[in-house]
C-alpha positions as CSV (number, residue, x, y, z in Angstrom):
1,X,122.0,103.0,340.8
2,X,118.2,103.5,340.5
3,X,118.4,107.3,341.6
4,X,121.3,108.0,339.7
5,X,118.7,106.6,336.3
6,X,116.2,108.9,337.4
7,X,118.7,111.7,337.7
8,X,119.6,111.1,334.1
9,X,115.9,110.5,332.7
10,X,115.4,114.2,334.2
11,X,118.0,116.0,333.1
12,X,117.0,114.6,329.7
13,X,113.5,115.2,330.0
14,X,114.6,119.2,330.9
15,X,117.1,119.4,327.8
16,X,114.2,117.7,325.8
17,X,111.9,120.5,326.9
18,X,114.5,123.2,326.7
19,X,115.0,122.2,323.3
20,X,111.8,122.2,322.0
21,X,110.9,125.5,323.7
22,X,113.4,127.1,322.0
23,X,112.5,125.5,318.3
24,X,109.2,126.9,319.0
25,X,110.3,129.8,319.7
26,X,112.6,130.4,316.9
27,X,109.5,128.9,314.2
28,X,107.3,131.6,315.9
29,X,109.7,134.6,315.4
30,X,109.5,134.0,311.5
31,X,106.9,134.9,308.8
32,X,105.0,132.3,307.6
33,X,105.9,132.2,304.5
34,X,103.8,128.9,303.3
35,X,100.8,131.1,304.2
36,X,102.2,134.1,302.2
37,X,102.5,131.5,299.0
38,X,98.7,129.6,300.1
39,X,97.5,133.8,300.0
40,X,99.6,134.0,296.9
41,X,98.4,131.4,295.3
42,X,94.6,131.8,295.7
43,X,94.1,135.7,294.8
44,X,95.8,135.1,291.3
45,X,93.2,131.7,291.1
46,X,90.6,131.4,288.6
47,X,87.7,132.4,290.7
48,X,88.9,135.9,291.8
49,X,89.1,136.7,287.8
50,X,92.0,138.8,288.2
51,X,90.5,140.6,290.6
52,X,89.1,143.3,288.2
53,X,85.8,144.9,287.5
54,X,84.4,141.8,285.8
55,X,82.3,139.1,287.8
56,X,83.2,141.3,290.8
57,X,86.3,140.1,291.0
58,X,87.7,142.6,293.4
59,X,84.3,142.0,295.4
60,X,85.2,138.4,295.9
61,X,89.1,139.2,296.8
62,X,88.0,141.7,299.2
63,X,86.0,139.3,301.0
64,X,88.7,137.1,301.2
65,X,91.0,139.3,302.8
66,X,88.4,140.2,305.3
67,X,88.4,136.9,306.5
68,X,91.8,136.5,306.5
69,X,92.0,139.5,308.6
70,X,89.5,138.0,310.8
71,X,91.2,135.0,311.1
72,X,94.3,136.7,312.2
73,X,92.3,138.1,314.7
74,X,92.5,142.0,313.7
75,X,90.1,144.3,314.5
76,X,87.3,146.6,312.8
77,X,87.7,150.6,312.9
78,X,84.0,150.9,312.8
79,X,81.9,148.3,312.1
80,X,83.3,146.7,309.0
81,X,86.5,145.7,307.3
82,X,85.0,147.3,304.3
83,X,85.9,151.3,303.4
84,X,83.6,151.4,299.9
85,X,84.0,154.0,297.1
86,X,83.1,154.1,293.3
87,X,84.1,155.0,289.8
88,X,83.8,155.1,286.4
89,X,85.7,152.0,284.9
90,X,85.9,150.6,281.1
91,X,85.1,146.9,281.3
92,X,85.1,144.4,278.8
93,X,82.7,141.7,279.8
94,X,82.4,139.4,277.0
95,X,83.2,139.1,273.6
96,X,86.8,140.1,272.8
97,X,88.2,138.4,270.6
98,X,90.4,138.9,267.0
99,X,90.0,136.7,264.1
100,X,92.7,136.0,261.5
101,X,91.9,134.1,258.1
102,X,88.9,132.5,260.4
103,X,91.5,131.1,263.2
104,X,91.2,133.2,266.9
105,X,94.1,135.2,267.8
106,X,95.3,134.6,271.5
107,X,94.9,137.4,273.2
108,X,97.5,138.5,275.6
109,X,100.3,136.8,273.6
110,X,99.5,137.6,269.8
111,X,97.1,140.4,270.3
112,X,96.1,142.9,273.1
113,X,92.7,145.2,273.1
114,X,93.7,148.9,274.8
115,X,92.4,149.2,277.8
116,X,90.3,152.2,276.3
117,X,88.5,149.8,273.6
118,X,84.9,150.9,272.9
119,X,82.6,148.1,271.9
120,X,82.9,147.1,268.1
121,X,81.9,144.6,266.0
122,X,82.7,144.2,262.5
123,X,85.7,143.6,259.8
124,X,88.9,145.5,259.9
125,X,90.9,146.1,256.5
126,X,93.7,147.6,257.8
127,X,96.2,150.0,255.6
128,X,100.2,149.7,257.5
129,X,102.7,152.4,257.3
130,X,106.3,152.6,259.2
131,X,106.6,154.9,261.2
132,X,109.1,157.4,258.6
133,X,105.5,157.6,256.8
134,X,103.7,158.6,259.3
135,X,106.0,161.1,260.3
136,X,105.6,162.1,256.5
137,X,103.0,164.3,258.0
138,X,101.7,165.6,254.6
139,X,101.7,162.7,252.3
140,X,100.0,160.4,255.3
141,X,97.7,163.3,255.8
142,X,96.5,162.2,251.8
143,X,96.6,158.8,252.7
144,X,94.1,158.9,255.6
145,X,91.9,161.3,253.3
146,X,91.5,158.9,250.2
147,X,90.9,155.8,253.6
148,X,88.3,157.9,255.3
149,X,86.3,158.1,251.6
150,X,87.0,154.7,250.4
151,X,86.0,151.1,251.4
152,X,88.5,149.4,250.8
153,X,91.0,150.1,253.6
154,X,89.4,151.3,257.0
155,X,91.9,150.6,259.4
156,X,95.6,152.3,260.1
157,X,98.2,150.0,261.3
158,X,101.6,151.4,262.3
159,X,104.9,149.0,262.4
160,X,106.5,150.6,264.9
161,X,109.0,147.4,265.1
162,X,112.8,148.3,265.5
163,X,111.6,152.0,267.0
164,X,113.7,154.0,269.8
165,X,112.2,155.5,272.5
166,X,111.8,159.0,271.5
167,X,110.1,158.0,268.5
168,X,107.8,155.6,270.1
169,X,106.8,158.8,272.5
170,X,106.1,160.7,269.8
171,X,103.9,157.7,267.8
172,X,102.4,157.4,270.9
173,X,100.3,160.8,270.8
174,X,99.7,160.0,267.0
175,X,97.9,156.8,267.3
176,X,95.8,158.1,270.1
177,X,94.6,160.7,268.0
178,X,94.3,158.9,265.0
179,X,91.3,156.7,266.9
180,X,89.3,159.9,266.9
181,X,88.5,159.0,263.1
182,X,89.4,155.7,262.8
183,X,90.9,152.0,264.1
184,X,94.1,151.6,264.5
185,X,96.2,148.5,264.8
186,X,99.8,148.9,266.1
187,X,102.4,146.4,264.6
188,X,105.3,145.6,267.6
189,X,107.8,143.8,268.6
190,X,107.9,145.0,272.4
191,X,105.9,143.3,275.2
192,X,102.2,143.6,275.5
193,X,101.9,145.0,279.2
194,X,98.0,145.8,280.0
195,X,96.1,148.5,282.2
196,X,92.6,149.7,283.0
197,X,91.3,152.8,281.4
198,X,88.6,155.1,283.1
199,X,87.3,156.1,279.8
200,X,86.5,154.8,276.1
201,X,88.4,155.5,273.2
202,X,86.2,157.0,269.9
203,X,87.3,153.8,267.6
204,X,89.1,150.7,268.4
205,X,92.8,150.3,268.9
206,X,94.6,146.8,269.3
207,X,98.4,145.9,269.4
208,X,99.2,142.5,267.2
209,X,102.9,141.1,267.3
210,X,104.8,141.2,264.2
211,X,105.4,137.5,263.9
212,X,101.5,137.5,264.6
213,X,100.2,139.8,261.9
214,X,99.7,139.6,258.2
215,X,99.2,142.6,255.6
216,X,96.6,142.3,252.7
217,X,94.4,140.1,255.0
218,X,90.4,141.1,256.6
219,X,90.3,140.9,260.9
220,X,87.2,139.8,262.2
221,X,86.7,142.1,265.2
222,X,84.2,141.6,268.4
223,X,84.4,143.7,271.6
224,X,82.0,143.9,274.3
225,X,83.0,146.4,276.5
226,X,80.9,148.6,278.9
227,X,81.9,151.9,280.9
228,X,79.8,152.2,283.8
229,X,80.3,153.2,287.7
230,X,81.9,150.4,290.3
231,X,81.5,149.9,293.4
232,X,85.0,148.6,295.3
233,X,86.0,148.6,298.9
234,X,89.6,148.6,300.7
235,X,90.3,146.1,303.6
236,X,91.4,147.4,306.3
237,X,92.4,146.2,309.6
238,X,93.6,147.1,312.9
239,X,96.1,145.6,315.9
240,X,96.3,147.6,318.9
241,X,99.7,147.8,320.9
242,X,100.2,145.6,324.0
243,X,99.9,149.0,326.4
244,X,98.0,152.1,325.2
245,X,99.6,153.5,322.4
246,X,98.9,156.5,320.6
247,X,101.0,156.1,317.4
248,X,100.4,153.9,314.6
249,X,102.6,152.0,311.8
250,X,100.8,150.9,308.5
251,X,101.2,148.5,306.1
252,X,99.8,149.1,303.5
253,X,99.6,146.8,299.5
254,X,97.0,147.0,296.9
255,X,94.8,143.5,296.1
256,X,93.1,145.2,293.0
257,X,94.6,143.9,289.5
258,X,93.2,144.4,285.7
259,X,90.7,141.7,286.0
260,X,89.1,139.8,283.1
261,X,89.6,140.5,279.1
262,X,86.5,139.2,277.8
263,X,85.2,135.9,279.3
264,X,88.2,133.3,278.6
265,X,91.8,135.8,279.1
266,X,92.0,137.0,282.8
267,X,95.6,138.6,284.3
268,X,96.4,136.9,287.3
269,X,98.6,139.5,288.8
270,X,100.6,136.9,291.1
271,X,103.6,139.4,291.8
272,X,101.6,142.2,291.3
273,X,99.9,142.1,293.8
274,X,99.0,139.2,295.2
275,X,102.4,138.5,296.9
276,X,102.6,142.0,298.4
277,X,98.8,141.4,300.1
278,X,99.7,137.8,301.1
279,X,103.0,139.5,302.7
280,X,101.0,141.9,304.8
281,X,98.1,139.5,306.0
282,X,101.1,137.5,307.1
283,X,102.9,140.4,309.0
284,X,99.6,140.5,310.4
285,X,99.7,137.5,311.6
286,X,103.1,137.6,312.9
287,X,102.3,140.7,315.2
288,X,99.6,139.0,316.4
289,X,101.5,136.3,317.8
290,X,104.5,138.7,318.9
291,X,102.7,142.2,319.5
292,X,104.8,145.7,320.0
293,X,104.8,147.3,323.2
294,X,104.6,151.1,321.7
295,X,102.6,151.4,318.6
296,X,99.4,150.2,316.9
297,X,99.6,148.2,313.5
298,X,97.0,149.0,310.5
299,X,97.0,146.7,307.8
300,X,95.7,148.2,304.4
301,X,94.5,146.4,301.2
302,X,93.6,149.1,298.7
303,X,91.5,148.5,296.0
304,X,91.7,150.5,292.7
305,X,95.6,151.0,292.2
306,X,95.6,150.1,289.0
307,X,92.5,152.5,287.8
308,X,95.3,155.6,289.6
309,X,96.0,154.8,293.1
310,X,92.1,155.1,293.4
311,X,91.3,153.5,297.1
312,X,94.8,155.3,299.0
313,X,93.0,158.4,297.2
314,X,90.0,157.9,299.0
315,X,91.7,156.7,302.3
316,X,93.7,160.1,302.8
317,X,90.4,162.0,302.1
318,X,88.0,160.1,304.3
319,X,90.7,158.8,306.9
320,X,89.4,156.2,309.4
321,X,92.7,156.9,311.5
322,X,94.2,160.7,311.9
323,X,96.8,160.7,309.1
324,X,98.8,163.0,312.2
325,X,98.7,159.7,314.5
326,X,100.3,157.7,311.8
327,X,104.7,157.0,312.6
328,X,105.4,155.6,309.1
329,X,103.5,153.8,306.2
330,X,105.2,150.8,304.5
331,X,103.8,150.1,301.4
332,X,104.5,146.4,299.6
333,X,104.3,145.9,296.1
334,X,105.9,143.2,293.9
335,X,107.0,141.0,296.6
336,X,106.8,137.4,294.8
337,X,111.3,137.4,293.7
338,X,114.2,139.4,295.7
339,X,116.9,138.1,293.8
340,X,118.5,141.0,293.2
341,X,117.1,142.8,296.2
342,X,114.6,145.3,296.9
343,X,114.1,149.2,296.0
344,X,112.8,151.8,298.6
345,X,111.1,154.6,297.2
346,X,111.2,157.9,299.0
347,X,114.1,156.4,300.3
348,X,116.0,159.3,299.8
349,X,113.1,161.4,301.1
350,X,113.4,160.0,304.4
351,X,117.2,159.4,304.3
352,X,117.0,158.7,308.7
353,X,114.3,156.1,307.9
354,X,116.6,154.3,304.6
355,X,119.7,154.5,306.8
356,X,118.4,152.5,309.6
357,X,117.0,150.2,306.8
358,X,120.0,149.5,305.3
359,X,122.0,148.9,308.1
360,X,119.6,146.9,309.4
361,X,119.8,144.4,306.5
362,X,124.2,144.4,306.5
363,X,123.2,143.7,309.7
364,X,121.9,140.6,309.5
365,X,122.6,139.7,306.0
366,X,119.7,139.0,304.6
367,X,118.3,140.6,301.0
368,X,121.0,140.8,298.5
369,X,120.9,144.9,298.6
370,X,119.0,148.2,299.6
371,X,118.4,150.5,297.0
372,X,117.7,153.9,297.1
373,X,115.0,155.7,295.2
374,X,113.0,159.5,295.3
375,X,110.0,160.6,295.4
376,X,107.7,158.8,292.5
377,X,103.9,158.8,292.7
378,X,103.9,154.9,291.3
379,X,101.9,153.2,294.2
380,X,99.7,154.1,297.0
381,X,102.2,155.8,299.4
382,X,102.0,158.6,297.1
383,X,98.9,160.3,298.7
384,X,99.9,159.6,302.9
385,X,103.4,161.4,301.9
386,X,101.5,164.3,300.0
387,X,99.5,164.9,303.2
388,X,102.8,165.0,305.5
389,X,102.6,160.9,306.4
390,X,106.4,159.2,306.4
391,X,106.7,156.8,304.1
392,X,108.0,154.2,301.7
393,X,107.4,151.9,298.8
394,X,109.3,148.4,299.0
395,X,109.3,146.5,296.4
396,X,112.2,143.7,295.0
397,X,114.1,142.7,292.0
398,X,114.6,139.8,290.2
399,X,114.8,137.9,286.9
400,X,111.2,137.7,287.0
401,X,110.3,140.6,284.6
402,X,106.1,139.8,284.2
403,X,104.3,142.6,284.4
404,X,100.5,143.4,283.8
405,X,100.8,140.9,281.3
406,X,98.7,137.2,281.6
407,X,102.4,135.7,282.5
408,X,102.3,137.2,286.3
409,X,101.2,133.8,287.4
410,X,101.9,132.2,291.0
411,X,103.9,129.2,289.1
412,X,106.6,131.9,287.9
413,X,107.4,133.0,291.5
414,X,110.2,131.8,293.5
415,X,109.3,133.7,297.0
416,X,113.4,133.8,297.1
417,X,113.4,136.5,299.6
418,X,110.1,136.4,301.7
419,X,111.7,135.6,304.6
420,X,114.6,137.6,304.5
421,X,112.4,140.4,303.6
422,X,109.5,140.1,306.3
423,X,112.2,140.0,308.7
424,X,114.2,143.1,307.8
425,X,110.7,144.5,307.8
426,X,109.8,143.0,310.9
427,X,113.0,144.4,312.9
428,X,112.7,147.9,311.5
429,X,109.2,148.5,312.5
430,X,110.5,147.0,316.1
431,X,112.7,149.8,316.3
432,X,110.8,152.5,316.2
């Protein structure tokens, strides 16, 4: 009786073991995605300032990620994380604000400086025309004549409310050429999305909502912005393959967003890009834990993709890797929904590549669909595929539609996809 017991307690003990073993081994073959959220979550915080060009905000990202990276236990190509470059970057570093019959205007949802705003500080009596007079090019021509020798109206502000596209192109050129002699103020009814200039406009140039502005009434202007030269830095680290290997697969996602609009406004840039760094310092992590026999991992965090794709620029001209020893580059952008899927761009470029991607995911049913896309320079896989370097941009699709705007915020992401996504990722790059 007792040996049969112990017989029993044994085999129990080895199906307990057997059972657990095999948990843990499922838990380890999956993304984390809390840490892709805990990533998330902190870059679009307060204290990295949008991780702009004001308070060093991308300086204090940057060193984030680097410890992150060394955390994950990636390695240096040289003998920092740290691949530093500069330019020229219009900041706006205190003041900017917009007052209307003595009450502040909230910037970002009533009222939106261009990125391009020189410093200015004074009283705006603006002078509004629709856009059928403006394209009245003779009589407005009269009308900015009698403003520019008068006091009593130097501003220009343009309802361009209710406008088509082709109209709004063409009112596009005219207001940026109408700052040359004056401000303008641009009356809409489309949403504010944001950017970072590398230069200064000649006079200043705001967008106010329609439900936001008021004719016949002074604005109380005060801008301090600044163009001067910045010092950034990508992140960049590296996992070698478990034997000798002499190929490497990138990932690659840009941490850099527009930053800080004066001191109290910042654009938190939680889908863009937060999610898509979080997603690769969690591959990294992954890989680390599960390594790939054949081929090396780099893991890139560019800086400056907002200010024009800036830090994969500088990459592909001073390469820390031989762009020829690169396999593919997967670059992450707007990872933070995946409702409706994900788009590959230069899909169709590297039809092989998309193919295998695709049938990878019917595969295994995970995202909702695999769309296919050309050639666009929009992110920073544009320079590796100019040189000759495979690659694509991934990013997904959702009802989430806040972009460069202060509503790209961690609370409005649902992560819906992360794990679907990091493992279709995770199983393409396996089968190489």
């Amino acid at each position: 009786m007792n040996s049969s017991r112990k017989f029993v307690e044994d085999m129990l003990k080895k199906c307990t073991l057997i059972y657990w073993f095999s948990i843990g081994f499922t838990l380890q073959a999956q993304i984390n995605v809390d840490e892709v959220k805990r990533i998330t979550e902190m870059l679009c915080s307060p204290e990295f300032h949008g991780r702009g060009y004001v308070n060093d905000g991308d300086k204090i990202a940057a060193d984030f990620i680097a410890k992150e990276f060394e955390k994950v236990g990636l390695k240096k190509l040289g003998s920092s994380y740290f691949q530093s470059f500069d330019f020229i970057v219009n900041r706006f570093p205190g003041d900017a604000s917009i007052v209307k019959n003595g009450i502040v205007m909230v910037m970002g949802e009533e009222v939106l400086l261009d990125p391009a705003c020189p410093e200015f500080r004074g009283v705006l009596r603006p002078k509004v025309f629709t856009a059928a007079e403006v394209f009245d090019q003779v009589a407005f021509n009269e009308q900015l004549k009698k403003m520019l020798g008068s006091s009593n109206n130097n501003c220009v502000a343009i309802n361009i409310t209710s406008t088509d596209k082709d109209t709004l192109a063409f009112l596009n050129r005219i207001k940026y050429e109408l700052t040359q002699y004056l401000p303008v103020i641009e009356i809409t009814d489309k949403k504010f999305t944001w950017s970072v200039s590398r230069n200064q406009l000649k006079h200043v140039f705001f967008q106010v909502k329609k439900e936001a502005f008021k004719a016949g009434i002074e604005y109380e202007v005060l801008i301090d912005a600044d163009l001067k030269n910045h010092t950034t830095q990508n992140v960049i680290g590296f996992l070698p393959a478990k034997k000798k290997a002499k190929k490497t697969i990138v990932f690659t996602a840009h941490y850099d967003h527009l930053g800080r609009l004066g001191r109290n406004v910042y654009f938190p840039g939680a889908n863009d890009n937060a999610s898509g760094t979080a997603m690769i310092i969690a591959l990294a992590d992954f890989f680390k834990q599960t390594p790939i026999d054949d081929y090396n991992l780099l893991f890139i965090a560019f800086a400056g993709e907002e200010a024009g794709l800036l830090g994969s620029k500088y990459f592909v001209e001073h390469p820390l890797l031989k762009l020829k020893k690169i396999k593919f580059l997967i670059n992450l952008d707007i990872m933070g929904s995946g409702e409706d899927g994900i788009t590959v761009v230069n899909g169709s470029v590297f039809q092989e590549q998309f193919d295998r991607l695709k049938n990878l995911n019917t595969q295994e049913e995970l995202v909702k669909t695999v769309n296919i896309r050309g050639k666009a320079a929009n992110s920073d896989h544009y320079w590796f595929t100019e040189k000759g370097v495979p690659a694509f941009f991934i990013y997904t699709m959702g009802p989430n539609k806040n972009y460069h705007d202060v509503f790209d915020t961690y609370e409005n992401l649902t992560f819906a996809e992360t794990l679907d996504l990091a493992t279709l990722l995770r199983k393409f790059v396996e089968g190489f």
